[in-house]
MIKOL-725557 format. One record per atom (N, C-alpha, C, CB): x, y, z. Coordinates in steps of 0.2 Angstrom, whole numbers, padded with zeros to 4 digits, always signed. Glycine has a CB too. Example, Ala and Ser with C-alpha at 12.3 -4.5 7.8 and 13.67 -1.06 7.14 Angstrom:
<rokes>
+0066-0028+0039;+0062-0022+0039;+0066-0016+0039;+0057-0022+0045;+0064-0011+0035;+0068-0005+0036;+0064+0000+0039;+0070-0003+0029;
</rokes>
This chain:
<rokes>
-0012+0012-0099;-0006+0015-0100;-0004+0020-0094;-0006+0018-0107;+0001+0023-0093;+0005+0024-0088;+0011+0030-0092;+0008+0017-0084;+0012+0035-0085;+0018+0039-0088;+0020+0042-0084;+0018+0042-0094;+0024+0044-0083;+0029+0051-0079;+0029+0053-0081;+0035+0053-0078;+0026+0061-0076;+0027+0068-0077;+0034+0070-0070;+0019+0071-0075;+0037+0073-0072;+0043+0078-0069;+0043+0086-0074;+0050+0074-0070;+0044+0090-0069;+0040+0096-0072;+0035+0095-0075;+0043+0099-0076;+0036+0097-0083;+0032+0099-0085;+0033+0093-0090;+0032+0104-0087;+0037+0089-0090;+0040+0086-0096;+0036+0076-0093;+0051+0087-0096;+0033+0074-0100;+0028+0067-0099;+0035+0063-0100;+0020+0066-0106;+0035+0056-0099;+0038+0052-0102;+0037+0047-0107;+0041+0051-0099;+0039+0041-0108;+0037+0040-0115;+0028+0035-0111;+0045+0033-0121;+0024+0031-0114;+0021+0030-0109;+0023+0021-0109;+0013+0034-0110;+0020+0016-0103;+0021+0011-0103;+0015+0009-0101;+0026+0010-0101;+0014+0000-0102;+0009-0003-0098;+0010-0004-0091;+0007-0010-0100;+0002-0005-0087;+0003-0005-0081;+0004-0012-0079;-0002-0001-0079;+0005-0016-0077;+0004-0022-0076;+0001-0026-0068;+0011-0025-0079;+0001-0020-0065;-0005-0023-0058;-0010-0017-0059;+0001-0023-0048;-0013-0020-0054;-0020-0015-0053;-0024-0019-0048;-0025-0014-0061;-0032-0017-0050;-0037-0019-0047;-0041-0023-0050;-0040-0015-0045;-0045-0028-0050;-0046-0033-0053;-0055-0030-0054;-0043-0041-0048;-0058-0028-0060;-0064-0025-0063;-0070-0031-0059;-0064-0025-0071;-0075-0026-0058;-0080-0028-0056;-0081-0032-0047;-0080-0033-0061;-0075-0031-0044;-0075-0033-0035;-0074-0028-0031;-0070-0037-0034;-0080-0029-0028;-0079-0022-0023;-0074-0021-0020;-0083-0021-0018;-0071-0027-0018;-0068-0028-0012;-0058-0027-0014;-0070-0037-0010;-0060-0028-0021;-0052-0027-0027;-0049-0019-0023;-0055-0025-0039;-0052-0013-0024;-0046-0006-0022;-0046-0007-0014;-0050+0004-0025;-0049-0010-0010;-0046-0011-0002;-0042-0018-0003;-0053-0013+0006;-0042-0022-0005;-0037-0026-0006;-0030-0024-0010;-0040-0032-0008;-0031-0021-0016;-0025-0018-0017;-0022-0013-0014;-0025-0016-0021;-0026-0008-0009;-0023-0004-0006;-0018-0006+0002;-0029+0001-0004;-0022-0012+0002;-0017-0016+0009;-0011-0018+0007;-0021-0024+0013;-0010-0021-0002;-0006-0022-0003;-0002-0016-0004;-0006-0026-0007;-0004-0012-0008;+0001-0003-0007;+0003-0003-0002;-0002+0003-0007;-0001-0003+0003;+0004+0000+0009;+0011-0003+0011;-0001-0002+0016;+0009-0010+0010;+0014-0014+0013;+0023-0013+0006;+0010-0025+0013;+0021-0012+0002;+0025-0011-0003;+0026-0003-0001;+0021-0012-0010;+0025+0000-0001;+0028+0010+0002;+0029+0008+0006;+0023+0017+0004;+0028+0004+0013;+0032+0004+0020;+0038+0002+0018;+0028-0001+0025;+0037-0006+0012;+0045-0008+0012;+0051-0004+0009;+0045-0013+0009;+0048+0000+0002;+0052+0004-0001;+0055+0009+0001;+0049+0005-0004;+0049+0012+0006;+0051+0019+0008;+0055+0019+0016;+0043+0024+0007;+0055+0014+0020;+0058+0013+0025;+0065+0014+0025;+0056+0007+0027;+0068+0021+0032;+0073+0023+0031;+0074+0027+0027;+0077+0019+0030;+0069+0029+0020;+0073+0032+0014;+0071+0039+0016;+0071+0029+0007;+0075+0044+0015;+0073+0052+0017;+0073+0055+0010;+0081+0058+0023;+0069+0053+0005;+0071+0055-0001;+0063+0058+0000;+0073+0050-0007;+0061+0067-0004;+0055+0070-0005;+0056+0076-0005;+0051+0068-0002;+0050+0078-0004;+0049+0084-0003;+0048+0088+0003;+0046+0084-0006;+0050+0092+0008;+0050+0094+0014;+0043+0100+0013;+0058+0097+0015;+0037+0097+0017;+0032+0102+0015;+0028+0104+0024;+0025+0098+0008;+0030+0114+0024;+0030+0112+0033;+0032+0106+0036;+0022+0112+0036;+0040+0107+0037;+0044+0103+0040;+0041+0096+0038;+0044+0105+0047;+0039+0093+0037;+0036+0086+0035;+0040+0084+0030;+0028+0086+0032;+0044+0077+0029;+0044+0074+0025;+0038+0071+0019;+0048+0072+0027;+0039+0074+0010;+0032+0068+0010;+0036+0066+0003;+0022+0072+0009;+0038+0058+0003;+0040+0056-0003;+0034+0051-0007;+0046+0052-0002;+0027+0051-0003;+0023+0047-0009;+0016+0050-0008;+0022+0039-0007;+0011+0051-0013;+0003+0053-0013;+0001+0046-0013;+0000+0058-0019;-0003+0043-0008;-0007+0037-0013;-0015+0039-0013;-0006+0028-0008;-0018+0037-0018;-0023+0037-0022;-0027+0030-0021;-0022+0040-0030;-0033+0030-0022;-0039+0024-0023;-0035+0018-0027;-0046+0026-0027;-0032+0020-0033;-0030+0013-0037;-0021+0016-0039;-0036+0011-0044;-0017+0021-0034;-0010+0022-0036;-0008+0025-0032;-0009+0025-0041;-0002+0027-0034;+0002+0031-0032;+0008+0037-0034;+0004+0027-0029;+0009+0042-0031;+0012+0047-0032;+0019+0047-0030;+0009+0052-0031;+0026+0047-0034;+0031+0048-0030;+0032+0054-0030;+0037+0045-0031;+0036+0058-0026;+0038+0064-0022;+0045+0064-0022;+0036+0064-0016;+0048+0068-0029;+0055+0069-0025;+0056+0076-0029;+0061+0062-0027;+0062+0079-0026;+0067+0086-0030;+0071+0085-0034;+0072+0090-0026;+0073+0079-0037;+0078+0078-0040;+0076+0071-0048;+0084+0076-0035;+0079+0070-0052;+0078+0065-0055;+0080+0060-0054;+0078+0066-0058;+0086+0059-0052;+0090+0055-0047;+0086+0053-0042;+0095+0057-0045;+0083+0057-0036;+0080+0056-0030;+0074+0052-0033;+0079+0063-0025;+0071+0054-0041;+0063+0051-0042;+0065+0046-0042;+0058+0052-0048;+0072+0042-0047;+0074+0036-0049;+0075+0031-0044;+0078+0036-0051;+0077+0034-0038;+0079+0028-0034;+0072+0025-0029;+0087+0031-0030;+0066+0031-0028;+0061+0032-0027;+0057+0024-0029;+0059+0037-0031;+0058+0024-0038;+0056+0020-0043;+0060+0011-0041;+0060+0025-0052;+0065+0014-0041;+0069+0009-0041;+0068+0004-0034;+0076+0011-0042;+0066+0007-0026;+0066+0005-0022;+0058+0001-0021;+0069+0009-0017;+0052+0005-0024;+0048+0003-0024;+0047-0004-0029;+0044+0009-0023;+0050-0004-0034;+0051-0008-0039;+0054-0016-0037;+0056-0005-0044;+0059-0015-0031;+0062-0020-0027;+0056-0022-0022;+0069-0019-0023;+0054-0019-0019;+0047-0020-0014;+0043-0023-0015;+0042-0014-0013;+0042-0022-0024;+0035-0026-0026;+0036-0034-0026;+0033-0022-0032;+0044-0033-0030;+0049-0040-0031;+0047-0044-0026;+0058-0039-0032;+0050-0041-0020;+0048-0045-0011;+0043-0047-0011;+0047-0042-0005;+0038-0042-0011;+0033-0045-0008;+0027-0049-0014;+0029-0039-0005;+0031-0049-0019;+0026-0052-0023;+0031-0061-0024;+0025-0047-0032;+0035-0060-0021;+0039-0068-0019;+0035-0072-0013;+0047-0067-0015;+0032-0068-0009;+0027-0073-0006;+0033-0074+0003;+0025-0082-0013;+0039-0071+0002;+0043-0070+0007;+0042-0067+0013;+0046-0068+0006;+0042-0067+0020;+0039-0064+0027;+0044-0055+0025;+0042-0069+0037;+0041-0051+0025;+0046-0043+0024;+0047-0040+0031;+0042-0035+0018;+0042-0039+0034;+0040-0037+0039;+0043-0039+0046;+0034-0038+0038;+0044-0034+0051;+0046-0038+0057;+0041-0041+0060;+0049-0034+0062;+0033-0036+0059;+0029-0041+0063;+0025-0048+0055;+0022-0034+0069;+0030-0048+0050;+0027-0052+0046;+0025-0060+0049;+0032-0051+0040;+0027-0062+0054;+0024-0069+0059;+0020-0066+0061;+0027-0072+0065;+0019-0063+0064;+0011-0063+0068;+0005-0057+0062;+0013-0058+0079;+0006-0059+0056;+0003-0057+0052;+0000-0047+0052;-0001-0064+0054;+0004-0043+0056;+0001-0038+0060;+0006-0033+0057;+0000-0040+0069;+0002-0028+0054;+0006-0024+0051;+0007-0017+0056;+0001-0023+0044;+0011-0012+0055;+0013-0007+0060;+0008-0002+0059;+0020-0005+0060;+0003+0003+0063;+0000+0007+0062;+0003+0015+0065;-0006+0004+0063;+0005+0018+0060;+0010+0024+0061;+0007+0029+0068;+0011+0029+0053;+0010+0029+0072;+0006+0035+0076;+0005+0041+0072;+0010+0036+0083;-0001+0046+0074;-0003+0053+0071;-0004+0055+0078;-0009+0053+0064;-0006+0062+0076;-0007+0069+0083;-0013+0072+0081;-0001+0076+0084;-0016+0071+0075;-0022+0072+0072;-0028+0068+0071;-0021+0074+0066;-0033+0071+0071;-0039+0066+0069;-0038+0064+0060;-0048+0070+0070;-0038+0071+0057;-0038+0069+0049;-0032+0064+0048;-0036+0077+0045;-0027+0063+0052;-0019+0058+0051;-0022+0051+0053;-0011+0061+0058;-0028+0051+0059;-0032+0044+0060;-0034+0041+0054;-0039+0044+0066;-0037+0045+0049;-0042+0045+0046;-0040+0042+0039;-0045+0053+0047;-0031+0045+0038;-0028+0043+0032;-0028+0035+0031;-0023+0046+0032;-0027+0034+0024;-0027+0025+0023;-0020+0022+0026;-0025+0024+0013;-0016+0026+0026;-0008+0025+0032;-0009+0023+0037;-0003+0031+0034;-0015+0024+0041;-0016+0023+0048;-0022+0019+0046;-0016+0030+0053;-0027+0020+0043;-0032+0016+0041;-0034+0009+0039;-0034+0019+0038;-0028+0010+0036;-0029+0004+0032;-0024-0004+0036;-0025+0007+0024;-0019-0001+0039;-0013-0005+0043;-0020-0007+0049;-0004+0001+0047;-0023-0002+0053;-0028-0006+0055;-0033-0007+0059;-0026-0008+0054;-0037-0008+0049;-0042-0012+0048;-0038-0019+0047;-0046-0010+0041;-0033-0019+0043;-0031-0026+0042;-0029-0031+0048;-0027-0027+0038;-0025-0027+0053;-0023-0030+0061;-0032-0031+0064;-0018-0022+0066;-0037-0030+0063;-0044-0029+0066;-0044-0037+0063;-0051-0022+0063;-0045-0041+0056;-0048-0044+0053;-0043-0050+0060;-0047-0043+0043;-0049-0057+0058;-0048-0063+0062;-0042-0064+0059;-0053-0069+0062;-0036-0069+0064;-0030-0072+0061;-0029-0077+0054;-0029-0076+0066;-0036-0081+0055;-0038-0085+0050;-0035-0082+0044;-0046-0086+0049;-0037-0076+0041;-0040-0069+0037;-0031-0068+0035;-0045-0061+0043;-0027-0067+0038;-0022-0065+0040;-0013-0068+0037;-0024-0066+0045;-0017-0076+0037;-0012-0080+0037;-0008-0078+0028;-0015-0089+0038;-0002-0078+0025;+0000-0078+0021;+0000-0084+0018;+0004-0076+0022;-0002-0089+0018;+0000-0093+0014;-0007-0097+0013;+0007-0097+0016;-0014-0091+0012;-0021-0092+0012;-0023-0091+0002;-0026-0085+0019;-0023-0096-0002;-0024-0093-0007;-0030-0086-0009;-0024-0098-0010;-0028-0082-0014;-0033-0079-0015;-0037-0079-0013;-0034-0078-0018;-0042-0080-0019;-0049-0084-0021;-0050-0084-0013;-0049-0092-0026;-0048-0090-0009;-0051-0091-0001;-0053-0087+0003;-0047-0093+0003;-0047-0083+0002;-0046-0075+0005;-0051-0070+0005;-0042-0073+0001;-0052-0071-0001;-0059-0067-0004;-0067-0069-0001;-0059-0069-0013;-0068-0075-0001;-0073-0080+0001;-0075-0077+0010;-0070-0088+0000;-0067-0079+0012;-0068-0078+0020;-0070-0071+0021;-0061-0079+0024;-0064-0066+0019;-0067-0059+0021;-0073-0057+0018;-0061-0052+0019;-0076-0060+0012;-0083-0059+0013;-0088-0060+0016;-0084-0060+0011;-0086-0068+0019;-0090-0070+0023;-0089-0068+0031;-0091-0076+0023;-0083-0064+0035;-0082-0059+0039;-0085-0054+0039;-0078-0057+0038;-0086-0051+0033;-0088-0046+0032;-0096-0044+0032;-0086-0045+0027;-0100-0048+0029;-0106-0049+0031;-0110-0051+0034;-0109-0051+0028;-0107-0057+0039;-0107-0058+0045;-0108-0053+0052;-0101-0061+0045;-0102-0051+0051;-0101-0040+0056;-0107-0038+0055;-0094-0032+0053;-0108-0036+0046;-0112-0034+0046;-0119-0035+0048;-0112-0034+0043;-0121-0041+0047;-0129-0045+0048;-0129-0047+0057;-0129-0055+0042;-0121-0043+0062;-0123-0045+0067;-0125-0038+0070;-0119-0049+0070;-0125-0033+0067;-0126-0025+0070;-0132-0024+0066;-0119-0018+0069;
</rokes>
């Protein structure tokens, strides 16, 4: 179950209906690659947040969520609403992305180490690192899973 908070005030609560799939290690980095790509689409262009030391920040993401950021309830809603279409997209199996051909997601420039360090920069990429194969959109799941495992242990078992 799930709920808005603004101020101080909860809202009613609701199910969650994505997440991470119990018992896979691999489930909160696979759903985080897919977070990213969903904030990038949602939030692309949008100046809606909070202004903190000159910084815009309209999202917190967390291991298995995320936080919207806004001053207004209006500004949360439309927040709600754009990441809501994002998800629509990208759960259509549709290219969103400019570099969505060449499978390669954008990794935001930073001026800090701690800004390298974040899942925003981290996470875009690790996944630009993984082989093409790895990559392709139209790889079912399950496969998906098999391969970057067997990637994965592979890297591993060669260091």
């Amino acid at each position: 179950m799930s709920a808005v908070r603004v101020d101080s005030e909860l809202s009613e609560s609701f199910f969650t209906v994505t997440g991470v799939m119990k018992e896979c290690v691999l489930s909160p980095v696979l759903f985080n690659i897919l977070l990213e790509v969903v904030i990038a689409l949602a939030l692309e262009g949008n100046e809606i947040g909070a202004t903190i030391s000159g910084n815009l920040i309209s999202n917190l993401c967390f291991a298995d969520g995320i936080c919207l950021v806004a001053t207004s309830n209006d500004d949360l809603q439309q927040l709600v609403d754009a990441v809501h279409i994002s998800v629509l997209i990208a759960d259509s199996g549709r290219p969103q992305l400019r570099s969505a051909y060449a499978n390669i997601l954008t990794v935001p420039r930073t001026n800090t180490r701690l800004g390298d360090r974040s899942f925003s920069v981290a996470g875009p990429r690790i996944w630009n690192s993984l082989p093409a194969s790895l990559r392709q959109p139209d790889i079912e799941f399950g496969h998906f899973k098999q391969l970057l495992k067997a990637f994965l242990f592979g890297e591993t078992a060669a260091h």
